[in-house]
PDB file of N, CA, C and O in Angstrom:
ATOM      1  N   UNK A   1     -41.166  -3.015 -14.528  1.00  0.00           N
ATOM      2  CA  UNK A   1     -41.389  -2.998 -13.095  1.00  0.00           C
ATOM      3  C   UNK A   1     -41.115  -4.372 -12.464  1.00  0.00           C
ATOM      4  O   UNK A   1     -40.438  -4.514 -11.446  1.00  0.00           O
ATOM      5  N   UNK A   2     -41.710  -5.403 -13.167  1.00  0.00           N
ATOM      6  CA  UNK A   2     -41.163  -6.534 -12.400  1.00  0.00           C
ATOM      7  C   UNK A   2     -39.797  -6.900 -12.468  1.00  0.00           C
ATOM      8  O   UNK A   2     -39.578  -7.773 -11.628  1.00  0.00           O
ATOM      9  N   UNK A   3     -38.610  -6.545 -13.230  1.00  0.00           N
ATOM     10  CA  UNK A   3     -37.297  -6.912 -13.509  1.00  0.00           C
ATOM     11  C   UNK A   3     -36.871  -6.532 -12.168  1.00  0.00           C
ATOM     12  O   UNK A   3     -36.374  -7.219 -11.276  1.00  0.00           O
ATOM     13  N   UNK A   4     -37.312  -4.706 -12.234  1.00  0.00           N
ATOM     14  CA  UNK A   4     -36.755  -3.643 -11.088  1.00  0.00           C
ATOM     15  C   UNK A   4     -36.978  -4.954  -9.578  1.00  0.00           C
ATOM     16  O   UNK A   4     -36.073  -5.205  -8.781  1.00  0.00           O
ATOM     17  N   UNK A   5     -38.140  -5.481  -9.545  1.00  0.00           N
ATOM     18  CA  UNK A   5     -38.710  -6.236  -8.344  1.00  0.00           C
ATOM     19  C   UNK A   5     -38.052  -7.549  -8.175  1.00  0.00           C
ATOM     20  O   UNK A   5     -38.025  -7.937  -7.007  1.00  0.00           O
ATOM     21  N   UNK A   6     -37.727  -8.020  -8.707  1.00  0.00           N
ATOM     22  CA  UNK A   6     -36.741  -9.123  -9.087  1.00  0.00           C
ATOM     23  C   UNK A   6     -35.742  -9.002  -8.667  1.00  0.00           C
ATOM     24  O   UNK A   6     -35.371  -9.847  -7.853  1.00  0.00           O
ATOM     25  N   UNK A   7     -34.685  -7.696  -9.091  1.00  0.00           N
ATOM     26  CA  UNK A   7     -33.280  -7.503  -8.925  1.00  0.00           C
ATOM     27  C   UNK A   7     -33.648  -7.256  -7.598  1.00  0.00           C
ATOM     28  O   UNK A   7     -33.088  -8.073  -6.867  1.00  0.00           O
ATOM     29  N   UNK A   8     -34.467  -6.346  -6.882  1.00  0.00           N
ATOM     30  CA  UNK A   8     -34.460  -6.197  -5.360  1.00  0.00           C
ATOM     31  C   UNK A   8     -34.558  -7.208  -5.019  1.00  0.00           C
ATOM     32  O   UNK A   8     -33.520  -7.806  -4.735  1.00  0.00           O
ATOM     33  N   UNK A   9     -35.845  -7.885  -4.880  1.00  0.00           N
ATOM     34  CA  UNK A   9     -35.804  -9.538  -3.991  1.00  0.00           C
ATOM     35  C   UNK A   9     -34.243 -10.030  -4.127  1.00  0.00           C
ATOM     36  O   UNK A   9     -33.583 -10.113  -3.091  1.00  0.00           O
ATOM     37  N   UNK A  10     -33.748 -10.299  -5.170  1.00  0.00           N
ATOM     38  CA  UNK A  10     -32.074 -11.076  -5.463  1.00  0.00           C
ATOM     39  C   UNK A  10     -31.611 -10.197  -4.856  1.00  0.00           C
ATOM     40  O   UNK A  10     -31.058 -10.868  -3.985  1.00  0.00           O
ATOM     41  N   UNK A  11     -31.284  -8.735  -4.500  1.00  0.00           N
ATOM     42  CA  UNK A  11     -30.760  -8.303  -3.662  1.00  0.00           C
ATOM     43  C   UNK A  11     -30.651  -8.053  -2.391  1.00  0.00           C
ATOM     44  O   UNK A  11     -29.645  -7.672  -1.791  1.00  0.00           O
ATOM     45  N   UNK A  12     -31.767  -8.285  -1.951  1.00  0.00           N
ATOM     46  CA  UNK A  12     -32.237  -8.406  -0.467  1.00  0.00           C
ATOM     47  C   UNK A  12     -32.005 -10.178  -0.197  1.00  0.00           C
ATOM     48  O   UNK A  12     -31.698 -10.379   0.978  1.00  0.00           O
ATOM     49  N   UNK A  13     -32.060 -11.043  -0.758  1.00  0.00           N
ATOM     50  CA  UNK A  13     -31.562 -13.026  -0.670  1.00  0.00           C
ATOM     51  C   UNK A  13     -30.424 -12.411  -0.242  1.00  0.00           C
ATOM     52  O   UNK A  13     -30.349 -12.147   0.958  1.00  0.00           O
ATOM     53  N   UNK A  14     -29.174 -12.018  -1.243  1.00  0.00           N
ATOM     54  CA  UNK A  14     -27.898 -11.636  -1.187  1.00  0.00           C
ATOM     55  C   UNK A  14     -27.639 -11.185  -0.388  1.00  0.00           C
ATOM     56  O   UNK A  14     -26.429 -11.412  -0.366  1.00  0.00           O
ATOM     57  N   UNK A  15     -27.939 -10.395   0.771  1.00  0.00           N
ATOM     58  CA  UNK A  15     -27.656  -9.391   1.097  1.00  0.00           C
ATOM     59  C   UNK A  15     -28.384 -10.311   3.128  1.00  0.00           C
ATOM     60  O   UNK A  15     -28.230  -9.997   4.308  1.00  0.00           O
ATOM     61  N   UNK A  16     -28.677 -10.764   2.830  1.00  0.00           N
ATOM     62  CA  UNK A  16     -29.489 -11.467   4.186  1.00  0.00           C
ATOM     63  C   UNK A  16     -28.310 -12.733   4.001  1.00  0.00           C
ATOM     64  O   UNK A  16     -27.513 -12.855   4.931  1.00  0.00           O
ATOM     65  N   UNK A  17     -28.201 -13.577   2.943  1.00  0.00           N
ATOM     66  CA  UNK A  17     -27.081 -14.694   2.720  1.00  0.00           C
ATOM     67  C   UNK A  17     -25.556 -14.291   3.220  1.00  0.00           C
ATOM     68  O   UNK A  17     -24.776 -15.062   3.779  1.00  0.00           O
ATOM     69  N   UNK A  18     -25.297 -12.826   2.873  1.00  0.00           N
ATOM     70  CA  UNK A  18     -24.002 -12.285   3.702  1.00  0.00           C
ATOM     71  C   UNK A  18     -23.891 -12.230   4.743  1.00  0.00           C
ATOM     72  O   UNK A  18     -22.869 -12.588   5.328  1.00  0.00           O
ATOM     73  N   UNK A  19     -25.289 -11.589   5.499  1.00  0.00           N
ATOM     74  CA  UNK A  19     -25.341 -11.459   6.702  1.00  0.00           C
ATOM     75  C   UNK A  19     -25.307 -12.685   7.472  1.00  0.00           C
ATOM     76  O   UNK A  19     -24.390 -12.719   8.292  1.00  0.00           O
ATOM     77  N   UNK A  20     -26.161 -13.836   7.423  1.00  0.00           N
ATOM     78  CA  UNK A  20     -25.816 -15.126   8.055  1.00  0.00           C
ATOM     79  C   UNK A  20     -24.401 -15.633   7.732  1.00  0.00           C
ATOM     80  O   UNK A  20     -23.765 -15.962   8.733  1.00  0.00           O
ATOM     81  N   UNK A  21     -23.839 -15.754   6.689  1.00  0.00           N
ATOM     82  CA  UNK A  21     -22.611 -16.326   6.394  1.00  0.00           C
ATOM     83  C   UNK A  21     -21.681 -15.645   7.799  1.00  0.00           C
ATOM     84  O   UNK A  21     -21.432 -16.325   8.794  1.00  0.00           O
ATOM     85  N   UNK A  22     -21.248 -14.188   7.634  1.00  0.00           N
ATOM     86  CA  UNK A  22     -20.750 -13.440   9.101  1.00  0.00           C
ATOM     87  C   UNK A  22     -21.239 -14.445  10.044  1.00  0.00           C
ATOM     88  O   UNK A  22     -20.607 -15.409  10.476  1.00  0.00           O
ATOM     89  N   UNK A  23     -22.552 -14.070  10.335  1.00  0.00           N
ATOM     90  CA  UNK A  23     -22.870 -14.440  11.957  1.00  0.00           C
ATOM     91  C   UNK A  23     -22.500 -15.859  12.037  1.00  0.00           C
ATOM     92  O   UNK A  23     -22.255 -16.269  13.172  1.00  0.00           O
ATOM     93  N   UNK A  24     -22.380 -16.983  10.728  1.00  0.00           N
ATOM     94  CA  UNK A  24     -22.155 -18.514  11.287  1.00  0.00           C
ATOM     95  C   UNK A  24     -20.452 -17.973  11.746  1.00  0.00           C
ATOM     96  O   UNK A  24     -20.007 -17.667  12.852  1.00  0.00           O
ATOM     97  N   UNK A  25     -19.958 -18.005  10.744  1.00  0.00           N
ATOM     98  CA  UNK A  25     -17.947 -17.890  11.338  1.00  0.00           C
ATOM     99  C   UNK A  25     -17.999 -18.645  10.027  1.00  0.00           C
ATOM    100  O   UNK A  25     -18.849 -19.028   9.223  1.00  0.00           O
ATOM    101  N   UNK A  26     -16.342 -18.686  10.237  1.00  0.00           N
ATOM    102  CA  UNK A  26     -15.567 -19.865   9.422  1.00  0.00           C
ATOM    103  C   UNK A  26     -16.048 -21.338  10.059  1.00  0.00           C
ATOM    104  O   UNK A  26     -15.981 -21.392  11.287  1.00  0.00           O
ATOM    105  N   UNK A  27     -16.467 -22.395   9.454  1.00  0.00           N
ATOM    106  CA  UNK A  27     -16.102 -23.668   9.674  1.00  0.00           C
ATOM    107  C   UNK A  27     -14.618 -24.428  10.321  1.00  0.00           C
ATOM    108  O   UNK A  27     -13.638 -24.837   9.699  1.00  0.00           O
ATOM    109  N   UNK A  28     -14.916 -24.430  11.925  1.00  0.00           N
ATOM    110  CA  UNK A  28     -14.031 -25.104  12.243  1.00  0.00           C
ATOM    111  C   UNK A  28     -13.838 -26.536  11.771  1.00  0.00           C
ATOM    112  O   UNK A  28     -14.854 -27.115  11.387  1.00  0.00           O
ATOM    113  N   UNK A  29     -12.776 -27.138  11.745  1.00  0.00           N
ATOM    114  CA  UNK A  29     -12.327 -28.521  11.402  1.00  0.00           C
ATOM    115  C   UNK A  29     -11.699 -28.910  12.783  1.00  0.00           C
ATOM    116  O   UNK A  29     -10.825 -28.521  13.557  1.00  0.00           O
ATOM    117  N   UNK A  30     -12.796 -30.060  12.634  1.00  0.00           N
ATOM    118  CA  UNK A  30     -12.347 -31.159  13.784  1.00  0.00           C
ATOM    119  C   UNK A  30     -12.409 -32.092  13.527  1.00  0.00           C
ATOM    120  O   UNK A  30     -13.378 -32.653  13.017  1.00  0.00           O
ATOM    121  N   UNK A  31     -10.959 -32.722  13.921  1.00  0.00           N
ATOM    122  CA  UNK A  31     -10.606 -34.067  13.512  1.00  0.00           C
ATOM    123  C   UNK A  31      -9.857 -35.348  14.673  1.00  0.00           C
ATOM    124  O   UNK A  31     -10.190 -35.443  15.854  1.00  0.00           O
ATOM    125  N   UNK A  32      -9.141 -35.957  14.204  1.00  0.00           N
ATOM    126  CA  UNK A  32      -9.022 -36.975  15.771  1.00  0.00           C
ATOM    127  C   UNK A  32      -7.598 -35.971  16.229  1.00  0.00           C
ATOM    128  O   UNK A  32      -6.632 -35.558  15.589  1.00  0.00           O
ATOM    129  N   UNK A  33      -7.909 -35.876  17.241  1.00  0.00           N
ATOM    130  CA  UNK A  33      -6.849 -35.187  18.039  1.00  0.00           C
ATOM    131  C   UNK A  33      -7.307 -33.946  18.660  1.00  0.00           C
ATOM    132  O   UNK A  33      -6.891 -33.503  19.730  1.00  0.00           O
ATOM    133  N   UNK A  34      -8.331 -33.336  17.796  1.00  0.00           N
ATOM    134  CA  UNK A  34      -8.819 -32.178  18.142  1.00  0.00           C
ATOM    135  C   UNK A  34      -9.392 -31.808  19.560  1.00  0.00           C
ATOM    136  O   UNK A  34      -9.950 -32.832  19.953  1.00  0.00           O
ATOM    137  N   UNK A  35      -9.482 -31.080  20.264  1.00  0.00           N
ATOM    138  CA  UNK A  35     -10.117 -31.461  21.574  1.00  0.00           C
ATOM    139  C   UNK A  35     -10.807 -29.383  21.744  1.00  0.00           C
ATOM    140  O   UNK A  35     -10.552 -28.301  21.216  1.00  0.00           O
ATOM    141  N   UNK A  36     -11.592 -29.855  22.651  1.00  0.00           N
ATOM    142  CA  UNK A  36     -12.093 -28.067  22.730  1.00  0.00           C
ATOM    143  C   UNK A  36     -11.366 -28.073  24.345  1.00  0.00           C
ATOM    144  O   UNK A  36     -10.866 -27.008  24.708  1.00  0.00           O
ATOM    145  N   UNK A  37     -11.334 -28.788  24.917  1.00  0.00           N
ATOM    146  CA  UNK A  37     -10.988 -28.692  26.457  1.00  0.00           C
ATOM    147  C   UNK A  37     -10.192 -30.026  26.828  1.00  0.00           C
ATOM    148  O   UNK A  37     -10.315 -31.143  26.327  1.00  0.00           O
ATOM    149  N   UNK A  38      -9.305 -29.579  27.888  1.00  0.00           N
ATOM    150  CA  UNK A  38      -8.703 -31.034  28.496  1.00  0.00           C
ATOM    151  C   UNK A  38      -8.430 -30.743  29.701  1.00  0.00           C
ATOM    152  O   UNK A  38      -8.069 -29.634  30.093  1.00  0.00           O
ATOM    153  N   UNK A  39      -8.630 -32.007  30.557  1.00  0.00           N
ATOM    154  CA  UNK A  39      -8.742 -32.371  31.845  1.00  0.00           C
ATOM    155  C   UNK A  39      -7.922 -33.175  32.331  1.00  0.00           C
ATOM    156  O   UNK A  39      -7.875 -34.370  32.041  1.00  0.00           O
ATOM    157  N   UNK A  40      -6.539 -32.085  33.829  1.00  0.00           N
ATOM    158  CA  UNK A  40      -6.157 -33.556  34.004  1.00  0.00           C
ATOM    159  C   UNK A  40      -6.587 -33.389  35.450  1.00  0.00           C
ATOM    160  O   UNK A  40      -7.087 -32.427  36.033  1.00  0.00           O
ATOM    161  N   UNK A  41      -6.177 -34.851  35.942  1.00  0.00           N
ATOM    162  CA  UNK A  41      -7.017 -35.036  37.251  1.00  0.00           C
ATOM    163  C   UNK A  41      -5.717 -35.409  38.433  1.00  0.00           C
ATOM    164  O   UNK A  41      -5.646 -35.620  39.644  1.00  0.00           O
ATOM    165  N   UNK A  42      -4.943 -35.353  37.463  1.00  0.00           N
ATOM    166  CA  UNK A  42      -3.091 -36.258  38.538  1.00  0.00           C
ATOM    167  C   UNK A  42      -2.637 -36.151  37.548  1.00  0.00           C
ATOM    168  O   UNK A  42      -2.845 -36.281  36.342  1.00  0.00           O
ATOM    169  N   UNK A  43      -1.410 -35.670  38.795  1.00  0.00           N
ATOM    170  CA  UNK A  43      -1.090 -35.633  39.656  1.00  0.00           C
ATOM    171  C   UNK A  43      -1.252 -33.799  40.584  1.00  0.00           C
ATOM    172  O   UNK A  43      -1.025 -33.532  41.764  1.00  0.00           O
ATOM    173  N   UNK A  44      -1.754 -32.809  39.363  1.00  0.00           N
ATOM    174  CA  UNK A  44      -2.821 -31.680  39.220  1.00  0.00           C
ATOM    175  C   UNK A  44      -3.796 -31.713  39.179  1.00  0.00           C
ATOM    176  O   UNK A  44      -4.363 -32.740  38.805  1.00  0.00           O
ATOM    177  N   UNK A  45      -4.581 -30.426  39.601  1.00  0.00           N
ATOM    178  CA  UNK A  45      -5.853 -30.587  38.601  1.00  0.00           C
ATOM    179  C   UNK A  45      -5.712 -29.498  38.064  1.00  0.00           C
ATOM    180  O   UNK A  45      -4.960 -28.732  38.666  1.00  0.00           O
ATOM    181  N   UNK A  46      -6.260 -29.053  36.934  1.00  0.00           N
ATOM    182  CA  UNK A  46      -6.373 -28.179  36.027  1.00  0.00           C
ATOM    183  C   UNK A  46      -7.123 -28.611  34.709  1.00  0.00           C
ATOM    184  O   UNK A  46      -6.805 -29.679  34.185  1.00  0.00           O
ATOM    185  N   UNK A  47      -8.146 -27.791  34.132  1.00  0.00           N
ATOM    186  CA  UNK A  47      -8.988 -27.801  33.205  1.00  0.00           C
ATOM    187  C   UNK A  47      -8.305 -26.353  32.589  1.00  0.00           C
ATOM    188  O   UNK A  47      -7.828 -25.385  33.181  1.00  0.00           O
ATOM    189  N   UNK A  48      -8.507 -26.699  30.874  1.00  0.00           N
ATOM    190  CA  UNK A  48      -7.918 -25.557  30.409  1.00  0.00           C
ATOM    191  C   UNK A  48      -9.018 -25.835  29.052  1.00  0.00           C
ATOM    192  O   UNK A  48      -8.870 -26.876  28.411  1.00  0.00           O
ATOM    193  N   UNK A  49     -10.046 -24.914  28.685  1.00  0.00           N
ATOM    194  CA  UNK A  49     -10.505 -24.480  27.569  1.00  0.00           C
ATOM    195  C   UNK A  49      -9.638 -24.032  25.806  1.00  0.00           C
ATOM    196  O   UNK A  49      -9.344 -22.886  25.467  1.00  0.00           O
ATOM    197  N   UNK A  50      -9.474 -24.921  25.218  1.00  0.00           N
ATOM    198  CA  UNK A  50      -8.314 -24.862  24.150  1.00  0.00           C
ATOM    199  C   UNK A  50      -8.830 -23.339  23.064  1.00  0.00           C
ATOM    200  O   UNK A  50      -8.186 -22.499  22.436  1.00  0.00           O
ATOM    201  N   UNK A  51      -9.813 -23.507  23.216  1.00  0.00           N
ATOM    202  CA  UNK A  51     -10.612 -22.614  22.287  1.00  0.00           C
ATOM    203  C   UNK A  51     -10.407 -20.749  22.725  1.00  0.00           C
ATOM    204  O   UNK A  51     -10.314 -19.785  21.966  1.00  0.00           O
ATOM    205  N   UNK A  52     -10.396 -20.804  23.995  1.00  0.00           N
ATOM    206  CA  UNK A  52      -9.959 -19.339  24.691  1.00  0.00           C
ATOM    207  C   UNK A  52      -8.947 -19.314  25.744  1.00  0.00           C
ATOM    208  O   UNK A  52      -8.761 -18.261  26.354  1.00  0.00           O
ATOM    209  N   UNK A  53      -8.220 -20.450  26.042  1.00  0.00           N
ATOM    210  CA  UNK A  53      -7.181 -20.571  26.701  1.00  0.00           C
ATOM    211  C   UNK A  53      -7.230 -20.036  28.321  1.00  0.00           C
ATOM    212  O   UNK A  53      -6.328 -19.533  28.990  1.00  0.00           O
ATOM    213  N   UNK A  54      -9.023 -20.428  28.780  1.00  0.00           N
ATOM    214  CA  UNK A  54      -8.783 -20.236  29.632  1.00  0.00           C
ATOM    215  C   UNK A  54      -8.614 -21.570  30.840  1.00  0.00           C
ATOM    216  O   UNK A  54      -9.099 -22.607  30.387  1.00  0.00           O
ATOM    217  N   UNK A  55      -8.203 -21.684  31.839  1.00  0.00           N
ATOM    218  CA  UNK A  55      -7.583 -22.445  32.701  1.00  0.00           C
ATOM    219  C   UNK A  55      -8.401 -22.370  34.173  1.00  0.00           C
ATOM    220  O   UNK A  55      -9.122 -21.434  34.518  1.00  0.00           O
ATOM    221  N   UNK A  56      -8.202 -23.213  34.716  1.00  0.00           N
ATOM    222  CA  UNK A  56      -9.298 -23.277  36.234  1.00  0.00           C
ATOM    223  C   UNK A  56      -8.103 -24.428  36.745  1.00  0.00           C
ATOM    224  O   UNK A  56      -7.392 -25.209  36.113  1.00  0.00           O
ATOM    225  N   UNK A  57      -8.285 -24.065  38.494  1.00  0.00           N
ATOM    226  CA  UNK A  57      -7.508 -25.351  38.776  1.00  0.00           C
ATOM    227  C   UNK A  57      -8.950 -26.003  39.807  1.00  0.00           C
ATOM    228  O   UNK A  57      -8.905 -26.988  40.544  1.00  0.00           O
ATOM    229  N   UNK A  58     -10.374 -24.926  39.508  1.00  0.00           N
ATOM    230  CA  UNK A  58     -11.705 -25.753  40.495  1.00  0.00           C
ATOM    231  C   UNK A  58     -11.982 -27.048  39.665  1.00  0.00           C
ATOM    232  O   UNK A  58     -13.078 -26.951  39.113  1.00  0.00           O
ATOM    233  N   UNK A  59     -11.449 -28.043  39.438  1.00  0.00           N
ATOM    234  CA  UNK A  59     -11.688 -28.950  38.577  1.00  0.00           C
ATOM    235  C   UNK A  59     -13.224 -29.889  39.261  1.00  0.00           C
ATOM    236  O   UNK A  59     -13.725 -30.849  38.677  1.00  0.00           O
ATOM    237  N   UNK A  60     -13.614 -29.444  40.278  1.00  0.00           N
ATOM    238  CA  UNK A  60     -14.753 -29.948  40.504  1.00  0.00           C
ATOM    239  C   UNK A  60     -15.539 -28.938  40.290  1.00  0.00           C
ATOM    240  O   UNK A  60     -16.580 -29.352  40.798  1.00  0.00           O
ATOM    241  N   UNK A  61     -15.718 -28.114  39.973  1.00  0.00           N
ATOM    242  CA  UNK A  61     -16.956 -27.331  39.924  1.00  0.00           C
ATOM    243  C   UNK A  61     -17.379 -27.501  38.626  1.00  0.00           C
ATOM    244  O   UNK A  61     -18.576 -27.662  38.389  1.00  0.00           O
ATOM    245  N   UNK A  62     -16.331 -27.481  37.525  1.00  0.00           N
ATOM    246  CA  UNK A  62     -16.573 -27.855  36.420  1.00  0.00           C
ATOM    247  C   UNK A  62     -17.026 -29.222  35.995  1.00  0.00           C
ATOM    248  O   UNK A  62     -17.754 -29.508  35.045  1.00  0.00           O
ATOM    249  N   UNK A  63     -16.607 -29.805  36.645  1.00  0.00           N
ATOM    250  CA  UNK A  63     -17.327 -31.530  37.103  1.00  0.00           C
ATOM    251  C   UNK A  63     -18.500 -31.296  37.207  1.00  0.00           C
ATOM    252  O   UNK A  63     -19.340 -32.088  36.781  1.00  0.00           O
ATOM    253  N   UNK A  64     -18.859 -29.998  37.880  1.00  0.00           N
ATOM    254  CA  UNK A  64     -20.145 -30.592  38.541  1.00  0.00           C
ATOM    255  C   UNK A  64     -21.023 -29.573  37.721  1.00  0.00           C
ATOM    256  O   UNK A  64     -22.212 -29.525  38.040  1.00  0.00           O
ATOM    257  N   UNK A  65     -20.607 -28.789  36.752  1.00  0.00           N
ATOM    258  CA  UNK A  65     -21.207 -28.763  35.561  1.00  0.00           C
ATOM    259  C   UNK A  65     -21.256 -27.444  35.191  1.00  0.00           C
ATOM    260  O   UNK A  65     -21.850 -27.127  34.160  1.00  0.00           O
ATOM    261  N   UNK A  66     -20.550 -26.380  36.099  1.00  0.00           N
ATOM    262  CA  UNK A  66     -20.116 -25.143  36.713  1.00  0.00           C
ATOM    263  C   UNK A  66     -18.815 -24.894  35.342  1.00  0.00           C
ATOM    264  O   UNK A  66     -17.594 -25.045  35.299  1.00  0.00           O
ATOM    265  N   UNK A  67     -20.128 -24.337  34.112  1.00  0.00           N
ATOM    266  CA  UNK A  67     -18.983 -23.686  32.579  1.00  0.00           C
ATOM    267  C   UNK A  67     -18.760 -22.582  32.139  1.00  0.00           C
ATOM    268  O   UNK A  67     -18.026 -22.356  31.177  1.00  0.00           O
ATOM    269  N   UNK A  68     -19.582 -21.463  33.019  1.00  0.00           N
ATOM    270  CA  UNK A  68     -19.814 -20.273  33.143  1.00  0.00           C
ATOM    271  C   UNK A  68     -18.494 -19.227  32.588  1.00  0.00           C
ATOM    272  O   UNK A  68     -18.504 -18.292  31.788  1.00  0.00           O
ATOM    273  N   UNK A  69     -17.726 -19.654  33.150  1.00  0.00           N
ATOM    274  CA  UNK A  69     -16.230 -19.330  32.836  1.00  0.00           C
ATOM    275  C   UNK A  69     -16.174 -19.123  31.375  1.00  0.00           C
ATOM    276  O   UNK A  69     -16.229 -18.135  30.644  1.00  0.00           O
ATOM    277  N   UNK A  70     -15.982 -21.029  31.115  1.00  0.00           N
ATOM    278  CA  UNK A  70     -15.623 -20.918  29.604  1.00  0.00           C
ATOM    279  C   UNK A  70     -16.601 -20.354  28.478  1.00  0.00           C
ATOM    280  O   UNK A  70     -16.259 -19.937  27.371  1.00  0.00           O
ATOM    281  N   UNK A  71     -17.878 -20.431  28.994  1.00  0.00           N
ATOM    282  CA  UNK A  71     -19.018 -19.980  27.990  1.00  0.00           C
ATOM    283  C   UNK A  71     -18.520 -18.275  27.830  1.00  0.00           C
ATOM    284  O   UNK A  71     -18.614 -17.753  26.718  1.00  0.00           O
ATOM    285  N   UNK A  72     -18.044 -17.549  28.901  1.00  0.00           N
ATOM    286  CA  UNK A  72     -18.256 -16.362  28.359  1.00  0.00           C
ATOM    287  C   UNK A  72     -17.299 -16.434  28.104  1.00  0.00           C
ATOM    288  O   UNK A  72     -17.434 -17.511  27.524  1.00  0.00           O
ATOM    289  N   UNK A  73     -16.004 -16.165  27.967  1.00  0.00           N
ATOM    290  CA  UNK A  73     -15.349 -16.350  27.505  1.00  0.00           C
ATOM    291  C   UNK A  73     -14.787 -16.363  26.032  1.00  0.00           C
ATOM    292  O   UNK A  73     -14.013 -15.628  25.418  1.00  0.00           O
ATOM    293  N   UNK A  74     -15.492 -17.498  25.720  1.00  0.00           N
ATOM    294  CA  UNK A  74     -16.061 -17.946  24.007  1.00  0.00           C
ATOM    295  C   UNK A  74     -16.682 -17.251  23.554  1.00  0.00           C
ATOM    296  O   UNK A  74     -16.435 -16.823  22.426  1.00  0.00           O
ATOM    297  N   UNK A  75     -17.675 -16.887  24.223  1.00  0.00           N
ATOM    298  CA  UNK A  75     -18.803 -15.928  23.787  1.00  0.00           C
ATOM    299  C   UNK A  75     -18.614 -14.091  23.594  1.00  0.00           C
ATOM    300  O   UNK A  75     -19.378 -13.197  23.229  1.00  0.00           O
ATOM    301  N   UNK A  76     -17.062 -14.145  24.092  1.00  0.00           N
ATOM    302  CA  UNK A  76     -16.431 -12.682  24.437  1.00  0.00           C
ATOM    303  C   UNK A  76     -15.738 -12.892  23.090  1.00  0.00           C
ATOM    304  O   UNK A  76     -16.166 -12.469  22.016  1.00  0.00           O
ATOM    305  N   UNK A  77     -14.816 -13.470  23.241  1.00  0.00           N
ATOM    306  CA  UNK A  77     -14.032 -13.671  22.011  1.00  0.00           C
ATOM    307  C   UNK A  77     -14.651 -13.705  20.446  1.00  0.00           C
ATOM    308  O   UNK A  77     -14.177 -13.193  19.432  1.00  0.00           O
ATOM    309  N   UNK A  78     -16.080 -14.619  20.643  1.00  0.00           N
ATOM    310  CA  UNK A  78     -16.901 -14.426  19.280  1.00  0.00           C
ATOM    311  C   UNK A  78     -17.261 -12.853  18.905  1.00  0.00           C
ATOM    312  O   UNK A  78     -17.630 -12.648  17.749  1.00  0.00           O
ATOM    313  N   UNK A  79     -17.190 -11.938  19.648  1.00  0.00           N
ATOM    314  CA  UNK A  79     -18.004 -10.696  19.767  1.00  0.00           C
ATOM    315  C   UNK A  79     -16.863  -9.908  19.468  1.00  0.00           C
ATOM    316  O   UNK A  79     -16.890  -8.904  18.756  1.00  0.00           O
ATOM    317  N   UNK A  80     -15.635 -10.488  20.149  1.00  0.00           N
ATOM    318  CA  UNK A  80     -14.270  -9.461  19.510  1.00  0.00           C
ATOM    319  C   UNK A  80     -14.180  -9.585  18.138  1.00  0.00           C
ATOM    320  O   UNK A  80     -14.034  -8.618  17.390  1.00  0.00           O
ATOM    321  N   UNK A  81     -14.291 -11.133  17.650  1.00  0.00           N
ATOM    322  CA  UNK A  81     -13.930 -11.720  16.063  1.00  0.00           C
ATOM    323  C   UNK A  81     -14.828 -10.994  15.257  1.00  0.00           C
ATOM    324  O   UNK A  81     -14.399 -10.584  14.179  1.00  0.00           O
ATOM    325  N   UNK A  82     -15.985 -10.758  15.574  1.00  0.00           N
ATOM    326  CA  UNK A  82     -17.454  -9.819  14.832  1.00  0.00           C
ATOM    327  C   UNK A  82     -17.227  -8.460  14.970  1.00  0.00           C
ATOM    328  O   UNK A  82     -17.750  -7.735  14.124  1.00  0.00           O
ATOM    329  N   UNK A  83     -16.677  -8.039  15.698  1.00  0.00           N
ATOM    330  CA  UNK A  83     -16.160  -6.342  15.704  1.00  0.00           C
ATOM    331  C   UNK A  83     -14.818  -6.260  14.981  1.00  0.00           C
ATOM    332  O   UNK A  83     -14.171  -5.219  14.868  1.00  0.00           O
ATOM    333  N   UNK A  84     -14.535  -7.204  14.603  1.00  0.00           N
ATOM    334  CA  UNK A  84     -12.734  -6.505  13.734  1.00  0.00           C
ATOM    335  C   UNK A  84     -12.987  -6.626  12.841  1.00  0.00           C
ATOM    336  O   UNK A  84     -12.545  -5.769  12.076  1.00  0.00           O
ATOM    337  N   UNK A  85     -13.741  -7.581  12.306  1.00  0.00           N
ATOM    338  CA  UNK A  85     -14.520  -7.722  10.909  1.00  0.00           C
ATOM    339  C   UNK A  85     -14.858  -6.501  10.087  1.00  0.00           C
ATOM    340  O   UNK A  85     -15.766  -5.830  10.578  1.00  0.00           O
ATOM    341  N   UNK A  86     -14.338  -6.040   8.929  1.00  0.00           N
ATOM    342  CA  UNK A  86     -14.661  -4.533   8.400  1.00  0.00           C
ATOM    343  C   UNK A  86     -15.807  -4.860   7.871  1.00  0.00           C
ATOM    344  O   UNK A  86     -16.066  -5.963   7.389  1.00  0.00           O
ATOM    345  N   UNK A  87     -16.595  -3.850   7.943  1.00  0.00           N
ATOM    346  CA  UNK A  87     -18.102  -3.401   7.979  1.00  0.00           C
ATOM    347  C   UNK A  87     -18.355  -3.303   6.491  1.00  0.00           C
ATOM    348  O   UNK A  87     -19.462  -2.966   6.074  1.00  0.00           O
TER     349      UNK A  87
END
């Protein structure tokens, strides 16, 4: 009886360890050059999110701290990457 109790606990660790591994992602690598967003200010303006490719030309709103955009966005795309994932 305790082996049987054993292999469950190790199977239920395992099995919770898969499940977080999914929900973190792959480990992005960032290194010098890497950027999540870039800003130019001139002789345009335009802000463009590298990570979901999305683009704004309100370059002050985002200044002023207005990320709403890019958060969902990211946060859409994480939810697509978790649904294609086979089950």
């Amino acid at each position: 009886m305790k082996i049987l109790r054993a292999r469950l606990i190790e199977l239920k660790l395992r099995e919770r360890q898969e499940q977080q591994a999914r929900l973190k992602g792959k480990p992005s690598v960032t290194g010098w050059g890497s950027r999540i967003r870039s800003y130019v200010l001139h002789p345009y303006t335009m802000v463009t999110d590298h990570r979901t490719e999305v683009s704004t030309s309100n370059i002050q709103a985002v200044l002023d701290g207005e990320l709403e955009p890019f958060i969902e966005a990211y946060l859409e795309r994480q939810l697509s990457d978790l649904s294609l994932e086979p089950v």
